[in-house]
C-alpha positions, 0 to 999 in steps of 0.5 A, spaced: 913 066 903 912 073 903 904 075 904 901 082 902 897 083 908 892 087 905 889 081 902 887 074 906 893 068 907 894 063 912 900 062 916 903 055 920 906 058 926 904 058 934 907 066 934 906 071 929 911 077 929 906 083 927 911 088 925 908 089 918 905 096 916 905 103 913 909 107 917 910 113 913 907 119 917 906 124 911 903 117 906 898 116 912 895 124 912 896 124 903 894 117 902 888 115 909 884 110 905 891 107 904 894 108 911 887 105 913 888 099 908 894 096 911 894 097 918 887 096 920 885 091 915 891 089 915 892 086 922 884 084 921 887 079 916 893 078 921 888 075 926 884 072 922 891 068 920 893 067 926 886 065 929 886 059 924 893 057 926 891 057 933 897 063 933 898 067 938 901 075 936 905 080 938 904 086 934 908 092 934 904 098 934 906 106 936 907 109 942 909 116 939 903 117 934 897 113 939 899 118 944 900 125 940 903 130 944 905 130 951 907 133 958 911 128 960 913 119 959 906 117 956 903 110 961 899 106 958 893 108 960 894 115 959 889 117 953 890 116 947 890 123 942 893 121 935 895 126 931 896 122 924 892 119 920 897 113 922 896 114 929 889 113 927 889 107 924 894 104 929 889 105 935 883 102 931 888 095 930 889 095 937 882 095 939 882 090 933 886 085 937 884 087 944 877 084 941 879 078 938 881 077 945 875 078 948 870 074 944 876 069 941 879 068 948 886 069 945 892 072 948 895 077 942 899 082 945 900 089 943 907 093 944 908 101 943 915 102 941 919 109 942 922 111 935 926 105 933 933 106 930 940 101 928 943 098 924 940 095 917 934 101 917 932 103 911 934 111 910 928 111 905 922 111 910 921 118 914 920 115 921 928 112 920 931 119 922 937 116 924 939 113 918 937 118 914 941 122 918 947 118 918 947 117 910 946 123 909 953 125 913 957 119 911 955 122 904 957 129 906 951 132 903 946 137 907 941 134 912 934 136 913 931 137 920 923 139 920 921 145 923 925 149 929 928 142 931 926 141 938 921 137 938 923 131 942 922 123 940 924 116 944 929 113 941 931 106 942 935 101 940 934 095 935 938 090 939 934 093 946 927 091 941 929 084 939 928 082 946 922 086 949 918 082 943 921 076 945 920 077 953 912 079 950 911 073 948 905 069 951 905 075 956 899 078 953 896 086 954 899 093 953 906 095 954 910 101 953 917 099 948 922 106 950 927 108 954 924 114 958 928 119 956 926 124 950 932 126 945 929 133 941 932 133 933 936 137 934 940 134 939 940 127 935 943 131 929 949 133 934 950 126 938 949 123 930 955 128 927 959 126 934 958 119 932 960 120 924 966 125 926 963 131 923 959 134 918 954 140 916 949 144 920 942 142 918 937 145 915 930 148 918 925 147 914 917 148 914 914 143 919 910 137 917 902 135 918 901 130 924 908 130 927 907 130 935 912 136 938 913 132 945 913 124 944 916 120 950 913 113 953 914 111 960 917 104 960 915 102 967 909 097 966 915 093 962 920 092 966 914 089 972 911 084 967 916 082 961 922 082 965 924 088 960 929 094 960 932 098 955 940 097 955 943 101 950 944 108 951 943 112 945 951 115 943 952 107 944 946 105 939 948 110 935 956 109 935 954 101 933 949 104 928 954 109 924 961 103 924 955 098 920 955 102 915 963 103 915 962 095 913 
């Protein structure tokens, strides 16, 4: 079945994977009131959900964006300073779900993911710049960085996300999903055309409202307390992501 979770539903599960949102960074600072409605009332709707089926969640929400610009890896408990629209309304569903724990007594757990990439991620999406970039150099056509290109991002692999959600599970609390290392725009261009066998230079053009100039996400938490490590170094995650879209 599949739910608009801006409108109430129910579900029969013991785990809800919340991984539903809008997480287009330009549509959130355009468009906030819709921003707003999918992933705070949204995962509103969610909890309700869940609470009626006696569910537990795991939800998915941003460490790059709930953190804004940093000095170095962000912990958990460094101070949140959104600098989006989107990272708003994803701290606002974090608190949603902290306080269903507290007055409900649940269990919900929140995961901060790094910039997620890999096989199968829709090019149409600004927050998938990996698939962006590699259909973009499988087509040979020109690729687009914003601003100067040295704004840096944590980029895990799928594979590696698939397990934290997994380990999540029954666990409860907040826990950075990355890899510790920031890799900026520019270099993610070379190591993508490294992995494609070539392709053009990219161009610079203006830089977007609300995107953070350094995000990167301490993974330490975890690793203590879910088990979880990142396996996938980025030139193999992105090898495995290009020979995907040779099939």
């Amino acid at each position: 079945e599949v739910h608009d979770i801006r409108q109430p539903f129910s579900v029969e599960a013991d785990v809800v994977f919340h991984l539903a949102a809008q997480a287009d960074v330009g549509t959130s600072m355009e468009r906030p009131a819709f921003d707003a409605e999918v992933n705070v009332v949204g995962t509103v709707n969610t909890l309700e959900a869940a609470r009626a089926a006696g569910a537990e969640i795991v939800f998915s929400s941003t460490g790059g964006a709930i953190y804004g610009d940093v000095e170095g890896p962000a912990t958990e408990d460094d101070p949140r300073r959104p600098v989006s629209a989107y990272g708003i309304a994803k701290l606002a569903a974090e608190a949603y779900l902290e306080g269903w724990n507290r007055i409900h007594g649940s269990g919900h757990t929140v995961l901060r993911f790094a910039n997620v990439f890999g096989p199968r991620q829709s090019a149409s999406l600004e927050g998938g710049v990996v698939s962006i970039f590699m259909e973009r150099l499988q087509r040979d056509d020109e690729t687009l960085v914003f601003g100067d290109g040295e704004q840096t991002r944590d980029y895990v692999y799928v594979g590696d996300i698939v397990r934290a959600v997994l380990a999540a599970v029954g666990r409860g609390g907040v826990h950075n999903v990355g890899t510790g290392v920031e890799t900026s725009v520019n270099e993610l261009h070379r190591l993508c055309a490294a992995a494609a066998g070539g392709g053009q230079q990219p161009r610079h053009v203006e830089p977007r409202a609300g995107d953070a100039r350094r995000s990167v996400l301490d993974p330490s938490r975890a690793g203590r307390e879910l088990g979880w490590r990142p396996e996938t170094a980025l030139d193999e995650g992105l090898r495995l992501t290009w020979d995907s879209l040779q099939h």
